[in-house]
N, C-alpha and C positions, 0 to 999 in steps of 0.2 A: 130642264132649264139651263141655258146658257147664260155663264156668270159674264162681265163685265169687262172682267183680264182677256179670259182667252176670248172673245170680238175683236180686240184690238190689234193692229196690226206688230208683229215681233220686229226690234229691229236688230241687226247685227253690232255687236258695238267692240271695241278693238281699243286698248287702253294700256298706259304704261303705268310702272308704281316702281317708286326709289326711294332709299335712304342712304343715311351717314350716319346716323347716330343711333346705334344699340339697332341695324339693320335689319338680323336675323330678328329678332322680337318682333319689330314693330311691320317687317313684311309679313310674318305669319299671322300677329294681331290683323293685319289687314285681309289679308285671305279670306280669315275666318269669316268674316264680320261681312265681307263682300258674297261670300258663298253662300253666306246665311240668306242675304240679299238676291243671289242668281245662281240655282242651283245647278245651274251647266257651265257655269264657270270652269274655265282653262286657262291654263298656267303654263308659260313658257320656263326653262331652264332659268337660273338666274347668271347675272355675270357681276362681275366688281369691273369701274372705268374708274377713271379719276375725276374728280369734279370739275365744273364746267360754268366758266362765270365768274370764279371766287377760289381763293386759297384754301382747303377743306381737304377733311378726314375724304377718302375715295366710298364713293357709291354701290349698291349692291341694287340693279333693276334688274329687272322683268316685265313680261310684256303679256296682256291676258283678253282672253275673250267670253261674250257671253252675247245671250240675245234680251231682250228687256221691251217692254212696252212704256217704259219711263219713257217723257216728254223728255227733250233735252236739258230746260230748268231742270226739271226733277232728277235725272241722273247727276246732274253738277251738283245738287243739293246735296246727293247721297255722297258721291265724291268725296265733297267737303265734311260731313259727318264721317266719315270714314276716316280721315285725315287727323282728324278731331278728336278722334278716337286714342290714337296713337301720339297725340302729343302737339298737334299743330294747331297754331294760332295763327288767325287768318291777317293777325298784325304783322306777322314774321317778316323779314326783309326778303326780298324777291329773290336774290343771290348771296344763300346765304346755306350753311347744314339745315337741312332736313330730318325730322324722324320721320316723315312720309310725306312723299310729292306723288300723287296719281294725275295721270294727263291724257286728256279724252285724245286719243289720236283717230280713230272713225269712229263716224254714228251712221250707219248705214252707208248711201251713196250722197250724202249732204254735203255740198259745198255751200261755204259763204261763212260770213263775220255775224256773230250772238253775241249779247253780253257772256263776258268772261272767255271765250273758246272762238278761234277759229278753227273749221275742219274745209280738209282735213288739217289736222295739225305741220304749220308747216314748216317745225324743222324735224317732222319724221323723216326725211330724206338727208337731215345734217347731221342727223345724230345716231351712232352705230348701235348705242343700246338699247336705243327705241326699235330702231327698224331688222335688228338685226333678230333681236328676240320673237318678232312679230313674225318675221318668216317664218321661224319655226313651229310657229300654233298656225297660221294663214297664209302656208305660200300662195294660194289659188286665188284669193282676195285681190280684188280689182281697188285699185288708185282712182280712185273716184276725178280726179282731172287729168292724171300721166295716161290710163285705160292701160296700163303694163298692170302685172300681178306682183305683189307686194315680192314675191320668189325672185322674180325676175329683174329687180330693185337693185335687194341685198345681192345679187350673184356679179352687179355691175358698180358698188360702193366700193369705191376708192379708200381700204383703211388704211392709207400711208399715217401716222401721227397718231394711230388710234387705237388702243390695246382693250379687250375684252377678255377678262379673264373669268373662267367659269367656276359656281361656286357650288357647292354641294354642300345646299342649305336645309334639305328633306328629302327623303325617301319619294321618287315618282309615284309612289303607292299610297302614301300618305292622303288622309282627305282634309279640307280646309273645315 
């Protein structure tokens, strides 16, 4: 007998996760809590940038992949319980410290406007922490409207203004 999950079709899905506040914590809280959710979960290197929007403690993202048969509500939802987990109220001010921001940047080859998300997300092309992490789990990954590979993105980002510093927050060995 075939179960219900594996019928449905797997989709690729490509996501960012940041904080400011008690970072290391609450991005391994979130791992955990995500892996427990997608057990092929990948994890890019993380880096520290400076905050973006707002005066704030500087950021520690990462950029992670997995495959999921969640509908896109249902990934947002898990997002947000994940988020929730760590400390975030969905009251929080939009630009403001974080102890976790996770951001759907693809869901497969989806373009267009949902409640809460558009994909692809579109300042993964402004933003070097997003895109830059993302090459390193996805360079072969197709830009669902550029059709360039996410590799070939990051190899032509202009970081004049824009410092990525890497952080060595776990052991590559480690499991979530």
């Amino acid at each position: 007998m075939t179960s219900l999950a594996s019928a449905l079709p797997r989709v690729s899905v490509y996501a960012a996760a940041g904080s400011n506040i008690a970072p290391a914590e609450n991005l391994r809280r979130a791992l955990t809590a995500l892996a427990e959710r997608f057990p092929d979960l990948s994890v890019s290197p993380a880096y520290r940038n400076g905050a973006v929007g707002f005066v704030g403690d500087d950021f520690i993202n990462l950029a992670m992949g997995f495959t999921t048969t969640y509908s896109l509500p249902e990934l947002i939802s898990e997002f947000q319980a994940v988020e929730a987990l760590c400390g975030r109220s969905r009251l929080d001010a939009k630009w403001a410290p974080r102890t976790m921001d996770i951001d759907l940047l693809l869901y497969g080859d989806v373009v267009g406007e949902f409640p809460g998300v558009s994909l692809p997300r579109p300042d993964l092309l402004k933003r070097p922490y997003m895109l830059g992490p993302l090459a390193q789990i996805a360079p072969q990954v197709m830009h669902p409207v550029l059709h360039e590979t996410i590799g070939d993105l990051w190899a032509r980002f202009e970081m004049q203004g824009h410092h990525l510093q890497p952080i060595d927050l776990w052991n590559p060995t480690d499991a979530f």
